[in-house]
C-alpha positions in Angstrom: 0.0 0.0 0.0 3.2 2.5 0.9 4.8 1.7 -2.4 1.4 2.7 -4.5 0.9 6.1 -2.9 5.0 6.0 -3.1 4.4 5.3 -6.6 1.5 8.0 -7.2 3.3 10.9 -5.6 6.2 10.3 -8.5 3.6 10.6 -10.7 1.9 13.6 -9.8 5.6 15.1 -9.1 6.3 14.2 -13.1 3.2 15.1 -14.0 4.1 18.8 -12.0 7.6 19.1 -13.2 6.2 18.2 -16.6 3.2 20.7 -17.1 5.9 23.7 -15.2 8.1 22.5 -18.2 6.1 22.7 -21.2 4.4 25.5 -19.6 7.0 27.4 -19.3 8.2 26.5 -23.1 4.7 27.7 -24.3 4.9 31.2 -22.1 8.7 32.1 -23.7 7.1 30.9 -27.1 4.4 33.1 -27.1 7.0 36.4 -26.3 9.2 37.4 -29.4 11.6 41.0 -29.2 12.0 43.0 -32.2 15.4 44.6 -32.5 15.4 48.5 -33.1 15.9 49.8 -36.5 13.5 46.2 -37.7 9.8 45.5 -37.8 8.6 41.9 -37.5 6.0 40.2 -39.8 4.0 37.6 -38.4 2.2 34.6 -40.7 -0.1 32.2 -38.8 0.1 29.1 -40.3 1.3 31.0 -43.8 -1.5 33.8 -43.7 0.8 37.0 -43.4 -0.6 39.5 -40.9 -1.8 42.8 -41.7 -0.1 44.5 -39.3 3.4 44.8 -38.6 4.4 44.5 -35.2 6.8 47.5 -33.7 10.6 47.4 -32.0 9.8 45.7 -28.7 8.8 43.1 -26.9 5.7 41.1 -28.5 3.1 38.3 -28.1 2.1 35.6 -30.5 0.1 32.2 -30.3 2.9 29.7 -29.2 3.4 27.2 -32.1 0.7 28.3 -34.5 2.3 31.8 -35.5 5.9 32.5 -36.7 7.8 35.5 -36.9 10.5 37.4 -40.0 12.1 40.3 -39.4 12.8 43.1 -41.9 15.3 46.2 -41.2 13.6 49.9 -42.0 17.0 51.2 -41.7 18.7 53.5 -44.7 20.4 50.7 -47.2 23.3 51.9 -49.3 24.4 50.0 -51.9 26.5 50.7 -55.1 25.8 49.3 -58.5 28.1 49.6 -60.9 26.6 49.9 -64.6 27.2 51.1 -68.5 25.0 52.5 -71.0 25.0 54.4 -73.9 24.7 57.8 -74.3 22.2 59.8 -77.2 24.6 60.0 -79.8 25.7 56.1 -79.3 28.7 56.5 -76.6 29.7 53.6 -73.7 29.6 55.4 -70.3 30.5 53.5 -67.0 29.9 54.4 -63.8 28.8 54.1 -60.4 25.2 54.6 -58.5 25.2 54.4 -54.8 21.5 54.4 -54.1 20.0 55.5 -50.7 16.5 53.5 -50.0 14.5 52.1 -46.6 11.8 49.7 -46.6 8.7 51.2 -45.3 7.7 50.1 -42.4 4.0 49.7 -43.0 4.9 48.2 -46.3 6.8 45.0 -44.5 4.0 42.5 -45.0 3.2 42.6 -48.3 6.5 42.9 -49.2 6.8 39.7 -47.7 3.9 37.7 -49.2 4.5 39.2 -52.9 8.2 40.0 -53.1 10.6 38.5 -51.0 10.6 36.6 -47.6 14.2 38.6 -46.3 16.2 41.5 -46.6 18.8 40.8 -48.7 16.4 40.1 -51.8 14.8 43.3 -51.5 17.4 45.0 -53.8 17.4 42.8 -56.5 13.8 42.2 -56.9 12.6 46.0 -56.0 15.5 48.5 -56.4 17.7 47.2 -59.1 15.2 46.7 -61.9 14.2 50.3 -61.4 17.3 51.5 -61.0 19.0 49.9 -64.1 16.0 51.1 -66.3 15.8 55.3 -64.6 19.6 55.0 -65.7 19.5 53.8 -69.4 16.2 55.8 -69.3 18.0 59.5 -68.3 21.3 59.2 -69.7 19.8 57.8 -73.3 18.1 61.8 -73.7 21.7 63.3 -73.5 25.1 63.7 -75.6 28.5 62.8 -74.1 29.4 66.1 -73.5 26.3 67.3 -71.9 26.4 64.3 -69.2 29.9 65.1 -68.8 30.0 69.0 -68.3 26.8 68.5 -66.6 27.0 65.3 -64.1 25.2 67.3 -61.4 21.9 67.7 -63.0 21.9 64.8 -64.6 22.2 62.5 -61.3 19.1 64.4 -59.7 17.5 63.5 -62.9 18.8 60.2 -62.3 17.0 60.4 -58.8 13.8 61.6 -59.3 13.0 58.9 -62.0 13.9 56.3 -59.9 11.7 57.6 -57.2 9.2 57.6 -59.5 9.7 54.0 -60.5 9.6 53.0 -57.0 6.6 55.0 -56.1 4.5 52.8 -58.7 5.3 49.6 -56.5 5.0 51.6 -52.9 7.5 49.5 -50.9 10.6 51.8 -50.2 11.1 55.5 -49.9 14.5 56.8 -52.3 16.5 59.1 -49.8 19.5 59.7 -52.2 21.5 58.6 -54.8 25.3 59.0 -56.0 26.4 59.0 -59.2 30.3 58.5 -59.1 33.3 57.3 -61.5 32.6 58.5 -64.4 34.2 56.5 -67.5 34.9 57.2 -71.3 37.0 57.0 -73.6 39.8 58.8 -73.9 39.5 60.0 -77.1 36.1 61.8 -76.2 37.2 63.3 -73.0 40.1 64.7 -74.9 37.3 66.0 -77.5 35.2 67.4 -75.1 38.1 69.2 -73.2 38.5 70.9 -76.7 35.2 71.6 -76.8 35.0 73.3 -73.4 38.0 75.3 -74.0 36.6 76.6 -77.3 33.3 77.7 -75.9 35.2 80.0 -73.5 37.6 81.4 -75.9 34.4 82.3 -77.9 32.4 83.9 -75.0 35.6 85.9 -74.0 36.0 87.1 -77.4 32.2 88.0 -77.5 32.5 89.5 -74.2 35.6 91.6 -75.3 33.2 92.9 -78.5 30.9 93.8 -76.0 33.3 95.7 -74.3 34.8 97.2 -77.6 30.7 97.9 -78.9 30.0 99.9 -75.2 33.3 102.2 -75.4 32.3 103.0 -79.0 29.1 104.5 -77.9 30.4 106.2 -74.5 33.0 108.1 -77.0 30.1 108.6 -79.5 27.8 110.5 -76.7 30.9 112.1 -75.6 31.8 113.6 -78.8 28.6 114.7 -79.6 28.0 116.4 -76.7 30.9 119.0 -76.9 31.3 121.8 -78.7 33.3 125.3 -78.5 31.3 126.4 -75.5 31.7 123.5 -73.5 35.1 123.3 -74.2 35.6 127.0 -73.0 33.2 126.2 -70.1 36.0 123.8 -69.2 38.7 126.0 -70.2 37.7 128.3 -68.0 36.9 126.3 -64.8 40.9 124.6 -65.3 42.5 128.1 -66.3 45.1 128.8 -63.9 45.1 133.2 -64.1 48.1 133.1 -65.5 48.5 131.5 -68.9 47.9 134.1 -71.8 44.9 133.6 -74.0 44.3 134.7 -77.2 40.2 135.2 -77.3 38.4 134.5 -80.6 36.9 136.8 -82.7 33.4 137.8 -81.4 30.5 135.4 -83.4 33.6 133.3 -84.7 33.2 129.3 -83.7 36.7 128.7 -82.8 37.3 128.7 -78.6 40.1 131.0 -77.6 44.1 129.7 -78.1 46.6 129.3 -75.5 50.1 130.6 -76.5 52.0 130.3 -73.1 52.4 132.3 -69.8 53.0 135.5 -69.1 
């Protein structure tokens, strides 16, 4: 009789230890922390969640819902690429591209694009990028992308943030255009070019010049005459230098023959 209630108090003692156990595996299974900078995406038995759930610690049905983290944080990555130019010219560069995933966006980037981070670029941002690229620099000469780089990679930027916007799932915060190639024998060329178009706008800014002096001297000249002169004459005669006044009515202004 002692070794049966012996035998019944091991039981309930395993049966203790044993529901403490499992319970305690089902309490930590139903807590998941998402890591700053991430949100997490929950599926329940493969239907993704609306909702994403925030940094922090979170609650989810222990065995029946799983958890995939995505980071919102800024993503820079460079992609290096060629394409030609509008009148037929290679160009190779670099684009360093600035994106985050939006947060509210993680789901259904997760149930129609990718189920991680690291295919987010090459299934959202590259495809966009690569076309914006061929796209902007396929409107513009050689030496207009290469006198003009600035312009051209804001150009660069706003398409691509237009391709994105179509699809919703990231926000562009920059982009970097950088490393510029061609050939040699262009960049010579347009070198020659630039130093051309300013030795024609000096020269045209020199006629300019020349064209404004003209008329100052025309204005001048018609402006004086003999009383104008003597008006001057008179207000730089010193009182001592001997004039020779004019004849009355006659147009010449009087002569200066030396002093006294």
């Amino acid at each position: 009789m002692r070794s049966y209630q012996n035998s019944e108090n091991v039981s309930k003692l395993v049966i203790a230890v044993s529901s403490i156990f499992f319970g305690g595996i089902a309490v930590l299974s139903s807590l998941f922390v998402v890591p700053a900078g991430e949100v997490g995406v929950v599926t329940t038995l493969g239907k993704v969640s609306d909702e994403p759930r925030q940094p922090g610690l979170n609650l989810k049905i222990p065995f029946l819902q799983s958890t995939h983290s995505f980071s919102v944080r800024t993503q820079v990555i460079p992609e290096k690429f060629s394409t030609l130019t509008k009148d037929l010219q290679v160009i190779e560069a670099t684009a360093t591209v600035k994106y985050a995933v939006k947060p509210s966006e993680a789901p259904r980037i997760y149930s129609t694009i990718a189920t991680d981070d690291s295919a987010i670029y090459a299934r959202v941002i590259q495809p966009s990028l690569l076309k914006s690229l061929k796209s902007v620099f396929s409107k513009y000469e050689l030496d207009t992308i290469a006198t003009d780089w600035n312009n051209i990679s804001s150009l660069v930027q706003e398409s691509v943030s237009q391709e994105l916007s179509k699809f919703d799932y990231v926000v562009v915060r920059g982009l970097d255009i950088t490393g510029l190639q061609i050939a040699e024998e262009y960049r010579a060329a347009i070198e020659q070019k630039q130093i051309a178009q300013q030795q024609l706008l000096r020269a045209k800014t020199e006629v300019q010049i020349a064209e404004q002096e003209a008329i100052k001297f025309e204005t001048l000249s018609r402006s004086l005459n003999n009383s104008v002169l003597y008006k001057l004459f008179l207000d730089k005669w010193d009182g001592q230098t001997q004039v020779v006044p004019s004849f009355a009515g006659a147009s010449t202004p009087p002569v200066i023959v030396g002093r006294n």
